[in-house]
FIDOKOL-746200 format. One record per residue (C-alpha): residue in three letters; x, z, y. Coordinates in steps of 0.02 Angstrom, whole numbers, plus 50000, padded with zeros to 5 digits. Example, Ala and Ser with C-alpha at 12.3 -4.5 7.8 and 13.67 -1.06 7.14 Angstrom:
2
ALA506155039049775
SER506845035749947
This chain:
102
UNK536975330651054
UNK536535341051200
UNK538195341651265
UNK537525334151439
UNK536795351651463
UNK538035362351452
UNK539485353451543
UNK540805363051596
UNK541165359051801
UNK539775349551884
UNK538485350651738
UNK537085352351883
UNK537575337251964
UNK537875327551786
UNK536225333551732
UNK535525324351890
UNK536335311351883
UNK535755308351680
UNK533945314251742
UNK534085300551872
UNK534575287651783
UNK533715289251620
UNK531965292251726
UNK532265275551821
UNK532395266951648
UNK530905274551596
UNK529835267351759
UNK530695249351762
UNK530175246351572
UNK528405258351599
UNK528745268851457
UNK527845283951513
UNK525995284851554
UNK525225289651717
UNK524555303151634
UNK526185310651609
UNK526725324151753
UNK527835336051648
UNK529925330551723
UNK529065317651826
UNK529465317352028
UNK527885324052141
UNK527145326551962
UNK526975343351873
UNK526005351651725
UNK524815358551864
UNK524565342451953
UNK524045334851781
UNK522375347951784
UNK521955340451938
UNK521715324251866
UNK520655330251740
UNK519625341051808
UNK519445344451993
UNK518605360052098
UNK517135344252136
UNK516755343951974
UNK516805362451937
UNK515525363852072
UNK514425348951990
UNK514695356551851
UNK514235372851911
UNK512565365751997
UNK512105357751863
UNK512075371551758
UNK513285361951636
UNK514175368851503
UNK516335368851569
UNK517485365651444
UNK519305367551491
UNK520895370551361
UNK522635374651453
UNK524405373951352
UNK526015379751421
UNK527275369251356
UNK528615377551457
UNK529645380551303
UNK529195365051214
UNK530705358051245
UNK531815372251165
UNK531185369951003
UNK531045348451011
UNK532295345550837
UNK533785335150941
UNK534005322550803
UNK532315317850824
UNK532515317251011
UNK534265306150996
UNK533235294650886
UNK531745291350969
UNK532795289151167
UNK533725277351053
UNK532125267951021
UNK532035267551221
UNK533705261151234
UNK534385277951293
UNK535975280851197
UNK537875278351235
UNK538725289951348
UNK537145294651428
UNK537115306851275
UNK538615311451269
């Protein structure tokens, strides 16, 4: 079902064009959370720590003598390994399906 990746031609453009459109469905109907920056425009996994847990509050922390706490994942190659039929099934459950997938 990954076809959409590996176009033969204009698979960049394609792929942008999917990415596009399937995003926009995804903010019209909210369907991911703000806290969500992974694919997301302006977004990214290192604009997500930032959110969490900024330099003030290092420095607080810091000050404070606190105990720190941070865990970081690198999903990077989540998305190689996400089983597709489980993918197909839940974008269907977002009303993602038709040509879009094909």
């Amino acid at each position: 079902m990954a076809r959409c990746c590996y176009a033969t031609g204009h698979s960049a453009t394609a792929r942008h064009i999917v990415y596009s459109q399937i995003m926009d469905h995804f903010k019209a109907y909210r369907i991911l959370h703000e806290a969500q920056h992974g694919f997301r425009k302006d977004r990214s996994c290192e604009s997500q720590l930032t959110c969490i847990l900024t330099t003030h509050d290092l420095a607080k922390g810091f000050d404070e003598k606190s105990q720190i706490d941070a865990l970081l994942l690198d999903f990077s190659k989540a998305f190689d390994k996400v089983p597709h039929r489980r993918l197909v099934y839940k974008l269907d459950r977002y009303e993602v399906r038709g040509q879009t997938l094909m």
